[in-house]
C-alpha positions in Angstrom: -8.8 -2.9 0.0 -7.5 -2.5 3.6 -3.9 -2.0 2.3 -4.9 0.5 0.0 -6.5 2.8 2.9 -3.4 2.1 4.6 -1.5 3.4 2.3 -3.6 6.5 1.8 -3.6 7.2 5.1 0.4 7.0 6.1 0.4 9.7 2.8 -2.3 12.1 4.4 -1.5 14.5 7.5 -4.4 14.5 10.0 -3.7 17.4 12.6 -4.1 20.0 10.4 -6.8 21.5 8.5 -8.0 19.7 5.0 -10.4 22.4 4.1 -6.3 24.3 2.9 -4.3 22.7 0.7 -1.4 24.4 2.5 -0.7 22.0 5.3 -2.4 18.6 3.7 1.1 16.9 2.7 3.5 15.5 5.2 7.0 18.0 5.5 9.9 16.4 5.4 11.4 17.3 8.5 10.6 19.7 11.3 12.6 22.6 9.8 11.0 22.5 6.6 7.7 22.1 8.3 7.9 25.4 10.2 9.1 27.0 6.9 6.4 25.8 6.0 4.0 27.1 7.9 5.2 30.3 8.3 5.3 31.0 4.7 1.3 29.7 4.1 0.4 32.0 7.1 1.6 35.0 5.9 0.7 34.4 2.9 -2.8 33.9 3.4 -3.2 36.1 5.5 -2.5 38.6 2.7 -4.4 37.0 0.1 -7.5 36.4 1.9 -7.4 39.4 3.5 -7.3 41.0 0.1 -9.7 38.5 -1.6 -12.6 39.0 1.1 -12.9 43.1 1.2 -12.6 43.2 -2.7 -14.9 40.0 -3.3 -17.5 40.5 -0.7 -17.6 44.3 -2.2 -17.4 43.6 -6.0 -19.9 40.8 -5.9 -22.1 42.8 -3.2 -21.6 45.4 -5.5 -22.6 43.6 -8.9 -25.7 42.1 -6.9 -27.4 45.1 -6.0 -26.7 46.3 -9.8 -28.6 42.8 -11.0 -31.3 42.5 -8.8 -32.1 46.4 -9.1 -32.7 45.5 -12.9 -34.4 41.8 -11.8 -37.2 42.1 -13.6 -35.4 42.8 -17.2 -32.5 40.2 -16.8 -31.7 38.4 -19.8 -29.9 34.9 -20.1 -26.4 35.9 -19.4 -27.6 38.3 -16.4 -29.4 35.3 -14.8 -26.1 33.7 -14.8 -23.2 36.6 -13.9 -26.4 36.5 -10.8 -25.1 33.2 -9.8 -22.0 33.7 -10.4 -21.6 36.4 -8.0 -23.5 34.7 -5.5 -21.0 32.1 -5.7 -18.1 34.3 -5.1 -19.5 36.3 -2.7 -20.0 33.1 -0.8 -16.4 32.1 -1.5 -15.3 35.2 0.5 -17.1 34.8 3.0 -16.0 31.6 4.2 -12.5 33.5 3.5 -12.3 35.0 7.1 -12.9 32.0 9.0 -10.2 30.0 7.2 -7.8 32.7 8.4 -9.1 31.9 12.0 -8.0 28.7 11.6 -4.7 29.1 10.4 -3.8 31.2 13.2 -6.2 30.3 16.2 -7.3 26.9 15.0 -11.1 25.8 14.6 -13.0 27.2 17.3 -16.3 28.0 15.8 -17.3 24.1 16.4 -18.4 20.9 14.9 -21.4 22.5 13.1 -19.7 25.8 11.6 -16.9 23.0 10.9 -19.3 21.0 8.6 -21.2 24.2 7.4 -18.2 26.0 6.3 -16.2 23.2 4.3 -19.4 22.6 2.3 -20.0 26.5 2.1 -16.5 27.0 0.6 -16.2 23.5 -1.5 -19.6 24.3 -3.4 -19.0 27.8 -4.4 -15.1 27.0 -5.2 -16.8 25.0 -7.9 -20.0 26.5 -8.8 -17.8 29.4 -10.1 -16.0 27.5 -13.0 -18.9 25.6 -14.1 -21.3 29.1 -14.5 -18.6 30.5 -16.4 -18.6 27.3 -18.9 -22.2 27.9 -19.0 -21.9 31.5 -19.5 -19.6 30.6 -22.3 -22.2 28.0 -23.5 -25.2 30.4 -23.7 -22.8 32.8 -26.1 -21.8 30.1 -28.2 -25.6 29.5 -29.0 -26.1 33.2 -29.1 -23.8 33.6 -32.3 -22.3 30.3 -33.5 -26.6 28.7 -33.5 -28.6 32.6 -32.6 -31.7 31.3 -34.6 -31.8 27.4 -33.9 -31.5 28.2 -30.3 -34.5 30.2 -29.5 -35.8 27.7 -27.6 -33.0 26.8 -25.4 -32.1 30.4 -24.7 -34.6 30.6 -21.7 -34.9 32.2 -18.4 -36.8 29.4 -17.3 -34.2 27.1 -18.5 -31.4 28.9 -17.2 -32.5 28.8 -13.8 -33.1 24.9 -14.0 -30.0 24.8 -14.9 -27.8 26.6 -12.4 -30.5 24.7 -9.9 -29.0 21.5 -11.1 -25.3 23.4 -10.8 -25.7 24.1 -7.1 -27.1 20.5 -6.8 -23.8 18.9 -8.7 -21.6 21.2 -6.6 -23.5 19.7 -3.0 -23.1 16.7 -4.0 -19.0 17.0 -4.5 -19.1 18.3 -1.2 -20.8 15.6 0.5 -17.7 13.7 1.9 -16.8 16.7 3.9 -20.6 17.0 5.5 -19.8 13.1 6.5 -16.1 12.9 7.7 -15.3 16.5 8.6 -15.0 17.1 12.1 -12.8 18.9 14.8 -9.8 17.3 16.0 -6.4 18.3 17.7 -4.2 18.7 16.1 -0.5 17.0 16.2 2.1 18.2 14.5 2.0 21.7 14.3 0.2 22.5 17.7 -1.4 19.9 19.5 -3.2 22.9 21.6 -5.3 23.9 18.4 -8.3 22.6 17.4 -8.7 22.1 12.9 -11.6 21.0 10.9 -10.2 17.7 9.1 -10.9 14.6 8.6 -8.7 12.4 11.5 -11.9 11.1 12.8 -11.7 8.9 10.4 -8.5 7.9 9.4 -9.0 5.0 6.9 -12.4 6.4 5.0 -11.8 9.9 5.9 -8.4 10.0 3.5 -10.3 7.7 0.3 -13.2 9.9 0.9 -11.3 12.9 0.7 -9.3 11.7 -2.4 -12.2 10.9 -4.5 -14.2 14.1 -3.9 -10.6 15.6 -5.1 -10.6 13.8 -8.2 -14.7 14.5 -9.1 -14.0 18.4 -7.8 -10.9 18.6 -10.4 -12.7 16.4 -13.3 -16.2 17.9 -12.6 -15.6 21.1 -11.4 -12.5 22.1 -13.1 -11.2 20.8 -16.6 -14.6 20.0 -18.2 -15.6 23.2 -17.7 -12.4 24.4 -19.3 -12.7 22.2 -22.0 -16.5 23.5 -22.4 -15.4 27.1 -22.5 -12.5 26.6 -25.0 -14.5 24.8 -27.6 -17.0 27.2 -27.3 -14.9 30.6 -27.3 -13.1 29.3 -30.1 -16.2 28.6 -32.1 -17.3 32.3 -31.8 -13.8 33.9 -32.5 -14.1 31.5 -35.6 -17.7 32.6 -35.8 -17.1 36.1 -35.6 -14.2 36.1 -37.5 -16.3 34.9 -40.7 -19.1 37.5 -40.0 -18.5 40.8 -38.2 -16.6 43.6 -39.3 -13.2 44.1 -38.3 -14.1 46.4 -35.6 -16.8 44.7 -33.8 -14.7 41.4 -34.4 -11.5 42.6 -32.5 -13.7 43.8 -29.4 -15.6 40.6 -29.5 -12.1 38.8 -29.5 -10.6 40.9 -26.7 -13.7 40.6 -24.2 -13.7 36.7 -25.4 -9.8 36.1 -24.1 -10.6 38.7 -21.3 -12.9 36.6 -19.6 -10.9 32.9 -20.2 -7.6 34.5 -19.6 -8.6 35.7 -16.0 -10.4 32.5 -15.2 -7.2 30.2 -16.7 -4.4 32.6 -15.0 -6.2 32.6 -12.1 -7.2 28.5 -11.7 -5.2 26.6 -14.1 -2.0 26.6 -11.9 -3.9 25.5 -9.0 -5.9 23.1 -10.0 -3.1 21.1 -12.2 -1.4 21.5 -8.7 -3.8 19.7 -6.5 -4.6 17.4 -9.6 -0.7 16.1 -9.6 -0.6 16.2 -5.6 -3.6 14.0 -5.8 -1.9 11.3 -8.0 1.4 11.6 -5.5 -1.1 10.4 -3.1 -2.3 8.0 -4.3 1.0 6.2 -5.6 -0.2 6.3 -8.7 3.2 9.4 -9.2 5.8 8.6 -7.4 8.5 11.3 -5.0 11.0 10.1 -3.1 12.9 13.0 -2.5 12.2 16.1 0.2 13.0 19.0 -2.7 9.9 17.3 -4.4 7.7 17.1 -1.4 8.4 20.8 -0.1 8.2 22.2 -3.8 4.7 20.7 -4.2 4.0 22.1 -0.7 4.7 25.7 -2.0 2.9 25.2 -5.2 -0.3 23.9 -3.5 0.2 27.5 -1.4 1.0 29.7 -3.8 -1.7 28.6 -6.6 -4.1 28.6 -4.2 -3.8 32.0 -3.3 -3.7 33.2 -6.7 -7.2 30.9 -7.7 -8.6 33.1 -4.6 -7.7 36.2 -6.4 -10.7 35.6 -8.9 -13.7 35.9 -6.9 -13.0 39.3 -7.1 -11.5 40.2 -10.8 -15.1 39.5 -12.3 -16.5 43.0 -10.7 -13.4 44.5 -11.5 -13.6 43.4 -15.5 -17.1 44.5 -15.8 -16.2 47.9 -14.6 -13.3 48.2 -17.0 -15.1 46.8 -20.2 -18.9 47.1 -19.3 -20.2 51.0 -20.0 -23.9 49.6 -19.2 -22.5 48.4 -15.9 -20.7 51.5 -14.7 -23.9 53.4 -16.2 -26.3 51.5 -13.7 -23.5 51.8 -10.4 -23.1 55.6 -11.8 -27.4 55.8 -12.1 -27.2 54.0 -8.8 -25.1 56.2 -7.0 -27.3 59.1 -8.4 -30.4 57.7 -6.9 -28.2 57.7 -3.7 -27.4 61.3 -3.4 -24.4 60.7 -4.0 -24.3 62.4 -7.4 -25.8 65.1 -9.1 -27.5 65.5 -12.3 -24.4 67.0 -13.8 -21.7 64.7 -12.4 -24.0 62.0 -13.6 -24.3 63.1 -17.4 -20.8 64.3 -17.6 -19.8 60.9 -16.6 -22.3 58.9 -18.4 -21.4 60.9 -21.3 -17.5 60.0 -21.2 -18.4 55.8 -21.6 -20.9 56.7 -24.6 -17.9 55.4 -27.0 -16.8 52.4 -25.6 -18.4 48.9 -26.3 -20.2 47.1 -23.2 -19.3 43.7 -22.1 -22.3 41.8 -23.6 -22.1 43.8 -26.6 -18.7 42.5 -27.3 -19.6 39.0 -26.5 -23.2 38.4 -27.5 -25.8 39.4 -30.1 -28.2 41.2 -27.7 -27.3 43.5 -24.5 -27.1 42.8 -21.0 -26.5 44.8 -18.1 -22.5 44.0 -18.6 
């Protein structure tokens, strides 16, 4: 109803930029609103600063590895592919943001539109490749024979097809109601890329695509990855040796302990701030509104921090991966013969990251 819109929109703050989470609530009074501000700057600035020349390097990195080896990818490769795509993407859009914050939008209406559905389909895209890239190992040990025939490239790239599709269509408020505005309250000379063009559907709009992003791009995925890494730590537990089982284990919590650590916090932030908005939690005081504020900042940062900790766990528990940058770097000139054995030789004892995870080896 009209009253409801109403209501949405005295709760949602206009002038500022809704593709960041850091300036979307109202402050409760100018003070705290430059406080505010100050702190998400800074902050930011360090975090994607950080985030971009480590993500756009790792993933960079972890593509040329992949694509190098294209024509003998297995399942999981095909989907660590995408899943560096996606981050990769995610930093790049990581820049511009910081732009805004301190410039406001002035790449235009286009860029505006292109970027906030750039950054909004790779936030998301991430999650659900890892729940499919904790699917696919499931079937690999908990169902190895029954699942011959789902355990497909073909099939695999159907499905992340239908993963970037999901993730587009998430996005699609912001390619409708994003445009560049003035802003108001914090500087009225700065242009942002937010949604006070349309002030009634703009905030529902926005909302919604909050509540599918967290429900659809979030916690089933979670939920997805949890039943399925504890079926194969149950699995394995039965059926390897003790060795083999504690690797599998550690490689197993590895990967859903980065991802939780990293998104958990902010995503049960923006889930809650999304209820405050829409009455459905209530706040009445300004300690509330301002902690939430911080929260929203500070968990976003750290969620940022993940599109670059996959590269960095591959080189750590993947020998096959540091083997092909190390074969890679060889080919280069960059190594000799010697350097290259001698190294190659030193990782000949530890367990690579698909060996510790599935029944047949991967390039991690």
């Amino acid at each position: 109803s009209t009253g409801k819109l109403l209501s949405l929109n005295e709760n949602f703050d206009y002038s500022v930029p809704t593709s960041f989470t850091i300036y979307e609530n109202h402050a409760c009074s100018s003070t705290s609103a430059d406080s505010l501000r100050h702190f998400g700057t800074t902050l930011c600035m360090v975090v994607y600063s950080i985030a971009f020349i480590l993500g756009t390097t790792g993933n960079m990195l972890v593509l040329v590895i992949l694509l190098r080896n294209r024509r003998c990818l297995r399942i999981t490769e095909n989907y660590l592919l995408h899943l560096a795509l996606a981050d990769l993407f995610l930093a790049l859009t990581l820049p511009l943001k910081l732009v805004e914050i301190t410039r406001g939008w002035v790449f235009g209406n286009f860029m505006c539109t292109l970027v906030s559905i750039m950054h909004k389909v790779n936030f998301h895209c991430g999650s659900i490749l890892l729940g499919c890239i904790g699917f696919d190992r499931y079937l690999a040990i908990v169902h190895a024979v029954h699942s011959l025939r789902l355990r497909r490239v073909q099939v695999v790239h159907i499905i992340c097809g239908v993963i970037w599709f999901l993730c587009l269509f998430i996005s699609l408020p912001d390619a409708v109601f994003l445009s560049v505005n003035k802003g108001v309250d914090f500087n009225s000379s700065f242009l942002y890329c937010n949604f006070a063009s349309y002030p009634d559907l703009g905030s529902y709009w926005h909302l919604i695509s909050r509540f599918l992003a967290n429900v659809l791009g979030f916690f089933l995925p979670l939920a997805f990855m949890t039943y399925c890494y504890l079926a194969i730590v149950t699995t394995l537990c039965r059926t390897q040796q003790s060795l083999e089982k504690h690797r599998a284990i550690r490689v197993a919590l590895l990967v859903t302990g980065f991802f939780c650590i990293c998104w958990v916090p902010y995503n049960v932030t923006i889930f809650l701030d999304t209820l405050y908005r829409l009455d459905v939690l209530k706040d009445n005081s300004c300690e509330e509104i301002d902690g939430r504020n911080h929260a929203l900042i500070i968990t976003e940062g750290i969620g940022y921090l993940h599109c670059f900790l996959n590269p960095i766990l591959y080189a750590f528990v993947g020998v096959k991966f540091r083997h092909d940058v190390l074969r890679m770097l060889r080919d280069l000139g960059c190594l000799d013969k010697d350097t290259f054995k001698d190294l190659k030789l030193g990782d000949r004892r530890r367990i690579s990251f698909s060996e510790g995870i599935t029944t047949s080896g991967t390039s991690f």
